[in-house]
N, C-alpha and C positions, 0 to 999 in steps of 0.2 A: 504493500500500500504506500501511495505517497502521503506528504502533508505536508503543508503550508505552501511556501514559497515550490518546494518539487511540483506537487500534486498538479499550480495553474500554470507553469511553464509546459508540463508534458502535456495537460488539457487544451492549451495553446498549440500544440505542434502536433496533437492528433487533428485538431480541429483544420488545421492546413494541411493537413493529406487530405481527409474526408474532400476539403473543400477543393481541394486541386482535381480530387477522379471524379465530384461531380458536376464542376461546370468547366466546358471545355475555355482553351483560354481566348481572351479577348481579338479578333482579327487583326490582323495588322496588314495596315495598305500597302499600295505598292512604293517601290523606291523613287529616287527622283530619276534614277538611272532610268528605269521604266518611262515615267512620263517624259524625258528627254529628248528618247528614240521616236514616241508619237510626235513630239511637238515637231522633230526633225523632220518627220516623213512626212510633213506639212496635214497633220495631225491626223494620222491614219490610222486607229488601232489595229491589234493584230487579228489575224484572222477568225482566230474561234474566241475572240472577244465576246464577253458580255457588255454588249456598249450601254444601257441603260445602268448595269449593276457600278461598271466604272463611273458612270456619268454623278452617281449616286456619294461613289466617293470624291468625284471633282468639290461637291458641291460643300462637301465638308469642308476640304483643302482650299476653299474662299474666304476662309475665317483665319488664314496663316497670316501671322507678321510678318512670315519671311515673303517678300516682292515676287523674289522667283515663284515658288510653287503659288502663291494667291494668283496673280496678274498676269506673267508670263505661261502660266501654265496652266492654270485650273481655269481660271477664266475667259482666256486664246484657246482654250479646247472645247473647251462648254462652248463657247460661239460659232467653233467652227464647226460641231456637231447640229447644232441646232439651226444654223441658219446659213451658214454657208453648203455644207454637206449635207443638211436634212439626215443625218443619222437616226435622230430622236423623232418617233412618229408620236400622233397626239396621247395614245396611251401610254406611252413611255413619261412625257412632257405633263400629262394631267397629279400625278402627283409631285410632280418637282418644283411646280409653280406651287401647289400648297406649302413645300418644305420652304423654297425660297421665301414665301410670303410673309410664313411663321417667324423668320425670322429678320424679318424688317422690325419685330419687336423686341427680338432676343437682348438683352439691357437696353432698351431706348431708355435717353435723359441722363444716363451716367456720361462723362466727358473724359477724354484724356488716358481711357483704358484699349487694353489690342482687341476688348470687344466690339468694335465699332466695325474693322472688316470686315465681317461676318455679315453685319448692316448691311454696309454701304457695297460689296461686292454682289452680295443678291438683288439691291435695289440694279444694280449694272447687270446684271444676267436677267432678270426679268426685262429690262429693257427689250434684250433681243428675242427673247418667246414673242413677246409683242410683236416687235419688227418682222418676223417669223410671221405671226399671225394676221398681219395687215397686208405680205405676199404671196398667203397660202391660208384662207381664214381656215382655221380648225375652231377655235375657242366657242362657244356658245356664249351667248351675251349675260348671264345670271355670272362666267366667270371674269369677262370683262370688268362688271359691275364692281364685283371683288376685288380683282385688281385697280381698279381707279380710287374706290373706295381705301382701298391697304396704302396705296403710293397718296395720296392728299395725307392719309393717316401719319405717316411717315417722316414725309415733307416740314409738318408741324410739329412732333415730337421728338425729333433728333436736335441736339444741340450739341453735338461733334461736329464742327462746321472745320476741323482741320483738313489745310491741301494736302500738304506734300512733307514727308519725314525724310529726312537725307540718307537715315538707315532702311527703315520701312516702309516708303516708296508714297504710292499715291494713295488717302487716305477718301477725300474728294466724296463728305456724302452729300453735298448740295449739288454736284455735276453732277454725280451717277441720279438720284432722284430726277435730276432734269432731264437727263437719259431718257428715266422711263416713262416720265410723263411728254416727253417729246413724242413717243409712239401711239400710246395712248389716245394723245391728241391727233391722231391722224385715224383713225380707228372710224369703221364705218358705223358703229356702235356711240358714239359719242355723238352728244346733243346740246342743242344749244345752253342748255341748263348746265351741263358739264362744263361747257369751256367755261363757262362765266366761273364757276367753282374751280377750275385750274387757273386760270389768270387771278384771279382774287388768293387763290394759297400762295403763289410763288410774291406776289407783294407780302402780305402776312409775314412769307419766310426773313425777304429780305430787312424787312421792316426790324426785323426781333432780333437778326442777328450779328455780331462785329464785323464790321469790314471784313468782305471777303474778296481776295488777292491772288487767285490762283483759277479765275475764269471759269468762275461759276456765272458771273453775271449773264457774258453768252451764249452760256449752254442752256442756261434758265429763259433768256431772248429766246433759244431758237424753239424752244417750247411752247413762245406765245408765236413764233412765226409758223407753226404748226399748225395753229388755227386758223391764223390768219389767210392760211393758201386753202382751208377747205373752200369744198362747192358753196356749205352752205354758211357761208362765214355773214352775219351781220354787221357792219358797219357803224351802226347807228347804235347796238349795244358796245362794242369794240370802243367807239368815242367816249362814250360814259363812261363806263371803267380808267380809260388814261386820265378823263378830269376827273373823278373823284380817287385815283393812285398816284397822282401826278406829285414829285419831287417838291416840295416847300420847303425854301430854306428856312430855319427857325427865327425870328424877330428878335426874340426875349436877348437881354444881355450875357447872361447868364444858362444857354442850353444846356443841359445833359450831354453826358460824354455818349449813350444810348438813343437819343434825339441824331445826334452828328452822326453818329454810324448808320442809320435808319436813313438819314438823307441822302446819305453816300451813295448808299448799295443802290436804292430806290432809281439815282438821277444816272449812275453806272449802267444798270437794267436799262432804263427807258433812251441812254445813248446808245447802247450797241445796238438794242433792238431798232433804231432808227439807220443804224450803218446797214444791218442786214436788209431793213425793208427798201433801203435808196442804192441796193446794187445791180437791180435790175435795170438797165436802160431804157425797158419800156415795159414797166409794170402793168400786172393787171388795175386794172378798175377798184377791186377791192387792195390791192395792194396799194396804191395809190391813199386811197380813203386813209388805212388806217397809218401810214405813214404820214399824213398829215396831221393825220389825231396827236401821234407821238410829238412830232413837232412842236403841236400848241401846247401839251403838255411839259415842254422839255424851254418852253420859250422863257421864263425867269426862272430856271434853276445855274444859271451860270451867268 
């Protein structure tokens, strides 16, 4: 018999065999050496590939601090599976947009932790399902709904507005968000109630957040220029929204350091998005229109 101190050391180390032969051990993914050779073959897996089962573990390998496997790799593969090579068919792709979704929330509102890739790399790979789905619709509109609804969600609740880490590369959840609400908005599912509600969140964003220096501003522009080129684009709402989001410099002597950054982002937005609408040489009609909107609204912010 044991006792004392014997007795729960040996109970301890029966207890790790027992537990060793009953549960097998934990999988473990592939190497980088692995993902290297796909990335190389200009991302071909191998032949008797499970490319949904790999896909699966891509999407894990989006939540890496290290650049290479997140960006170089997990998410240059998931892209090219999905929308360049159509690897992933809609069964494959229908629960990956749930897992990606799920985790648009995974610590939202914490700041300054390596949980934010996980974020801000699934807001960028739902981009391209979307993209995917607006050159090949598979999605039924109740999932659309879901996703527009998850990305506005997102959009508002994330306050990790960092670019770019010199070590961990590109961080970027205001661009990848703009991403996917750029596709979104081109979506033949999308209504005129919707665009008003993505134009009015990406103001909201920038409104609430510090100066953002690493072009977000444009990528969030070409989200409203997203609308802008639909067929069924309004003009006459598109003007309302610029005069009531329009850039105001503060009066008071005394603004908020929170006021100044709000003004920033805001008059930043509302100038690229005037570069991007005045590149055309001979705009459409509506392109025109709200290109002028931007204008009046962009006329005493400088």
């Amino acid at each position: 018999m044991f006792t004392g101190l014997a007795a729960r050391i040996a109970t301890a180390a029966l207890l790790c065999v027992v537990c060793s032969q009953a549960a097998p051990a934990a999988a473990q993914g592939h190497s980088r050496d692995f993902w290297r050779k796909i990335a190389d073959a200009k991302y071909t897996p191998p032949d008797d590939a499970d490319v949904p089962a790999l896909a699966r573990e891509l999407i894990e390998m989006l939540a890496s601090a290290d650049p290479e496997m997140r960006d170089g790799i997990a998410y240059s593969t998931l892209a090219a599976w999905i929308y360049q090579q159509k690897r992933l068919d809609a069964a494959a792709l229908g629960p990956m947009i749930r897992t990606l979704t799920g985790n648009l929330r995974a610590g939202v509102g914490s700041v300054g932790s390596d949980a934010v890739f996980r974020r801000s790399f699934s807001a960028l790979t739902l981009s391209v399902v979307v993209a995917r789905d607006n050159a090949e619709p598979f999605l039924p509109e109740p999932a659309f709904r879901e996703l527009l609804d998850g990305a506005l969600a997102y959009l508002a609740a994330e306050q990790d507005v960092r670019g770019y880490d010199e070590s961990k590369g590109w961080i970027h959840t205001a661009a990848h968000t703009a991403d996917l609400l750029k596709f979104l908005a081109r979506s033949r599912y999308l209504k005129p109630a919707d665009a008003d509600r993505v134009l009015d969140g990406i103001v909201r964003k920038l409104s609430r957040s510090p100066v953002l220096t690493h072009g977000e501003d444009e990528r969030l522009a070409r989200a409203a220029l997203s609308i802008v080129n639909r067929s069924d684009f309004d003009p006459q709402a598109f003007a309302a929204w610029a005069e009531r989001s329009k850039p105001v410099p503060p009066r008071d002597a005394k603004p908020s350091a929170a006021r100044l950054q709000a003004v920033q982002n805001v008059k930043n937005f509302f100038a690229k998005l005037e570069v991007l609408l005045s590149a055309d040489p001979q705009p459409a009609d509506r392109v025109r229109a709200a290109r002028d909107s931007v204008r009046v609204a962009l006329k005493d912010a400088f």
